[in-house]
C-alpha positions as CSV (number, residue, x, y, z in Angstrom):
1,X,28.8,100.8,96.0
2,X,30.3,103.1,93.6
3,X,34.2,103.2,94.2
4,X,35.9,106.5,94.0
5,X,39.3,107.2,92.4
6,X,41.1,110.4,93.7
7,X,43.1,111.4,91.3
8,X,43.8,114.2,88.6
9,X,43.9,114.7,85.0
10,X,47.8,115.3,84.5
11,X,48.7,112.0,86.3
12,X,50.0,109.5,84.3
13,X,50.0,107.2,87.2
14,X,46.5,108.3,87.9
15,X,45.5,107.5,84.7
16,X,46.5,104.0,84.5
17,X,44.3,103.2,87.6
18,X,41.5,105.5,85.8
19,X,41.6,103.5,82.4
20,X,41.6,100.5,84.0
21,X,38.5,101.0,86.4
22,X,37.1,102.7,82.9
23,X,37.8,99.6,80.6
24,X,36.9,97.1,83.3
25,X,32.9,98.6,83.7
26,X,33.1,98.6,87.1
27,X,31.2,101.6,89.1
28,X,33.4,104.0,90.0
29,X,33.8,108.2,89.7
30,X,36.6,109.9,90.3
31,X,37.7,112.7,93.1
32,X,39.9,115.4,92.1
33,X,43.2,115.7,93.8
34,X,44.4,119.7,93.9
35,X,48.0,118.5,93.6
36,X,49.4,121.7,91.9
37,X,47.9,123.8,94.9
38,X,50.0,121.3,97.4
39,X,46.5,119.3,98.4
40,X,48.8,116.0,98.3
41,X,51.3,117.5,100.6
42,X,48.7,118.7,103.4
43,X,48.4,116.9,106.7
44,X,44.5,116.7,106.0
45,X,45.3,114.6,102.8
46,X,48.4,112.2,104.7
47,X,45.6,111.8,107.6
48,X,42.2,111.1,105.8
49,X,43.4,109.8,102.6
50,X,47.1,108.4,102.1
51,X,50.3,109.1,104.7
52,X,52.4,108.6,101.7
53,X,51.2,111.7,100.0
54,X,49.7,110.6,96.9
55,X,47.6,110.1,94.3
56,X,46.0,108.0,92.8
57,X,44.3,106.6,95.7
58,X,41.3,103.8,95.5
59,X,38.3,103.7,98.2
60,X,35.9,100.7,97.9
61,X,34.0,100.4,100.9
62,X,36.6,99.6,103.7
63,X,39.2,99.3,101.6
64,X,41.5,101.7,100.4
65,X,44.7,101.3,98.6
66,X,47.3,103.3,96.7
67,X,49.9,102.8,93.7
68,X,48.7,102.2,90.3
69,X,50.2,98.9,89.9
70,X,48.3,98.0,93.2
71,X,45.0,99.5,92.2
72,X,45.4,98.0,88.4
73,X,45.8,94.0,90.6
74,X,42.5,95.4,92.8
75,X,40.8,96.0,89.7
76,X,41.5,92.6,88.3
77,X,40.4,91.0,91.4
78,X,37.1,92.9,91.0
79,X,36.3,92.3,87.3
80,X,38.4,89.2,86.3
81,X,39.9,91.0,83.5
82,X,43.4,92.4,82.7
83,X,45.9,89.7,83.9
84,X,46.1,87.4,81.1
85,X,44.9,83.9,80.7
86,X,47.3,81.9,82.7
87,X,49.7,81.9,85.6
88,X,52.4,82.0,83.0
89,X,50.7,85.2,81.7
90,X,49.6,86.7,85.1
91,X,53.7,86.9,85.7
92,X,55.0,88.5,82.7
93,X,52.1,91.0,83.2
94,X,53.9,91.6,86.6
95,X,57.4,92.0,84.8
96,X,56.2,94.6,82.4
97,X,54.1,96.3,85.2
98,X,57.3,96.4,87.1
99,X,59.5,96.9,84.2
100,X,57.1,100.4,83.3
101,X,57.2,101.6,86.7
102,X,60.9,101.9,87.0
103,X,61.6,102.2,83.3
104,X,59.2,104.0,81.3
105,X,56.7,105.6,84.0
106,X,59.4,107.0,86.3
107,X,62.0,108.8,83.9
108,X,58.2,110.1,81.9
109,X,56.9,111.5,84.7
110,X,59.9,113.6,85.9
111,X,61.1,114.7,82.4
112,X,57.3,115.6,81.6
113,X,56.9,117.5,84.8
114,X,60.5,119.6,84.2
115,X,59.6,120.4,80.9
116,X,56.0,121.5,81.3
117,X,55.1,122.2,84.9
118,X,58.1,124.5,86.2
119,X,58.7,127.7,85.5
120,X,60.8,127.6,82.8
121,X,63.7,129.4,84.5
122,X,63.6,126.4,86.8
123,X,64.4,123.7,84.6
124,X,66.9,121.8,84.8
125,X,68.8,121.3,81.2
126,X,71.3,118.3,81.7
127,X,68.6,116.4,83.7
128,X,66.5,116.7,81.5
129,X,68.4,115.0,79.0
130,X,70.1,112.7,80.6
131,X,66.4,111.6,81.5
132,X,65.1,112.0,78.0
133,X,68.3,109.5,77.0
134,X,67.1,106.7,79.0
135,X,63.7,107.1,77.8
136,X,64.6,106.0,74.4
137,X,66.4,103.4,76.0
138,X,63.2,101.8,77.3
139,X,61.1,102.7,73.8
140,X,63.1,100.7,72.0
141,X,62.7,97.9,74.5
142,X,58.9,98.7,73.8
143,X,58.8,99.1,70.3
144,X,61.0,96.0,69.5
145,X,59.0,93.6,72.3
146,X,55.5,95.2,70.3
147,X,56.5,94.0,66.7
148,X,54.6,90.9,65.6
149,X,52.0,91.7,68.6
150,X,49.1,93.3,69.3
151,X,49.8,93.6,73.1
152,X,52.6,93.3,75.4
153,X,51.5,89.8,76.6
154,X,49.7,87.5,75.2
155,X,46.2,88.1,72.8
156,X,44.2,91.5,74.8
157,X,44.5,93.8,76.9
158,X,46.3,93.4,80.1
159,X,48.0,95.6,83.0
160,X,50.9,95.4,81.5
161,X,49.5,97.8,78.4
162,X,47.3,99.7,80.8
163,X,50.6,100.8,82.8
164,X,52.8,101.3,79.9
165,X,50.6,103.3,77.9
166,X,49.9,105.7,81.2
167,X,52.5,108.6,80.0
168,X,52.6,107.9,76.1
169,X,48.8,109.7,75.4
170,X,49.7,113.0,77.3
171,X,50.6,115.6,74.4
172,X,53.2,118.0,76.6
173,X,56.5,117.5,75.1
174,X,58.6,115.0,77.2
175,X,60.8,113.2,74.8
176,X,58.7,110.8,73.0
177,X,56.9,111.0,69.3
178,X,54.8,107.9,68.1
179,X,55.9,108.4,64.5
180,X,59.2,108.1,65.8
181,X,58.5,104.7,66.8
182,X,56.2,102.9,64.7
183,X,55.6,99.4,66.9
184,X,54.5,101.4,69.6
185,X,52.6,104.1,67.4
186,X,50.4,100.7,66.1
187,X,50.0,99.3,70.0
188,X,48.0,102.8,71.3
189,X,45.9,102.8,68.2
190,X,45.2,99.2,69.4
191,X,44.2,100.7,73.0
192,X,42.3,103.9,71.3
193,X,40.4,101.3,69.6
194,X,39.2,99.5,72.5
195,X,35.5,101.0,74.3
196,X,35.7,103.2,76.8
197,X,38.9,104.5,75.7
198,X,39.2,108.1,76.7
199,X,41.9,110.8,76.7
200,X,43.6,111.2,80.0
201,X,42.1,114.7,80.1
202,X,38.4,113.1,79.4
203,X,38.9,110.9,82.0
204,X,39.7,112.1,84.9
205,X,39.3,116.1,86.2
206,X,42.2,118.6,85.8
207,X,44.2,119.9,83.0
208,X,46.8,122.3,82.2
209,X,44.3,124.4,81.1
210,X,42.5,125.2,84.1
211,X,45.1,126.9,85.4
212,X,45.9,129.0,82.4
């Protein structure tokens, strides 16, 4: 049965759960989520697909589940893949899942969405920078953790790189350059090298553009 992801191109949380369904080769397609015209926020949505309002959102069969960091454990329950190759490993995946969701994932998503997707009358200066300030504070966490490695824990690919990397390939300005920090810069080449790598925007359905 081919599992369906509803989701939408601009999501950085989306695309974590995207990439890994993508790099796992498990069957899956995506739904679009019209979150810019409020579909998230309608009692149809909260009633047929999640009360809490969100996306991304995972059906397989009977089951259905929401947050990334729970799809991305789904996913490695599925395939096998993505956790590492011990219970040592399986944990420190965990830290750095946890570590990205209320680090790196949660200041990139709000600064990314002030800068780009309000009207620019509407955004909001100080927070914006104070935002961008601890966002440097958790690159160089990344960038030093990433020199001498391939990937965040231990010799391929794991959750922990799928959810870190979820904001870092979006190009809308947010605070964040790879040149500016080279260890990182040399980790998403690593992931950009991997098959099935695709673009956020080739992934999954929805873009700025369509609503230019």
């Amino acid at each position: 049965m081919t599992m369906k992801l509803y989701c939408f191109g601009e999501s950085g949380n989306a695309y974590k759960a995207a990439l890994a369904l993508e790099l796992s080769g498990l069957d899956w397609e995506p739904v679009k989520v019209d979150f810019f015209n409020g579909e998230t926020r309608s009692q149809a949505y909260r009633e047929t697909v999640n009360e809490m309002g969100e996306a991304p959102v995972l059906v397989d069969g009977d089951t259905r589940l929401s947050q990334s960091g729970v799809i991305q454990m789904y996913v490695s329950e599925k395939s096998g893949q993505f956790n590492g190759e011990s219970p040592q490993d399986a944990r420190e995946v965990m830290r750095w899942v946890l570590w990205d969701n209320h680090k790196l994932s949660s200041q990139a998503g709000m600064t990314r969405f002030l800068m780009n997707f309000l009207p620019k009358d509407k955004r909001p200066a100080e927070v914006i920078a104070f935002s961008q300030g601890r966002l440097a504070a958790a690159y160089k966490v990344l960038n030093t953790h990433l020199t001498g490695r391939d990937w965040i824990v231990g010799t391929g690919i794991t959750n922990a790189d799928i959810s870190c990397c979820g904001y870092l390939f979006y190009p809308e300005p947010f605070g964040f350059d790879r040149k500016d920090w080279p260890e990182i810069d040399r980790w998403l080449s690593n992931i950009e090298g991997l098959d099935g790598w695709k673009h956020p925007y080739d992934l999954m359905p929805g873009s700025p553009e369509d609503r230019v």
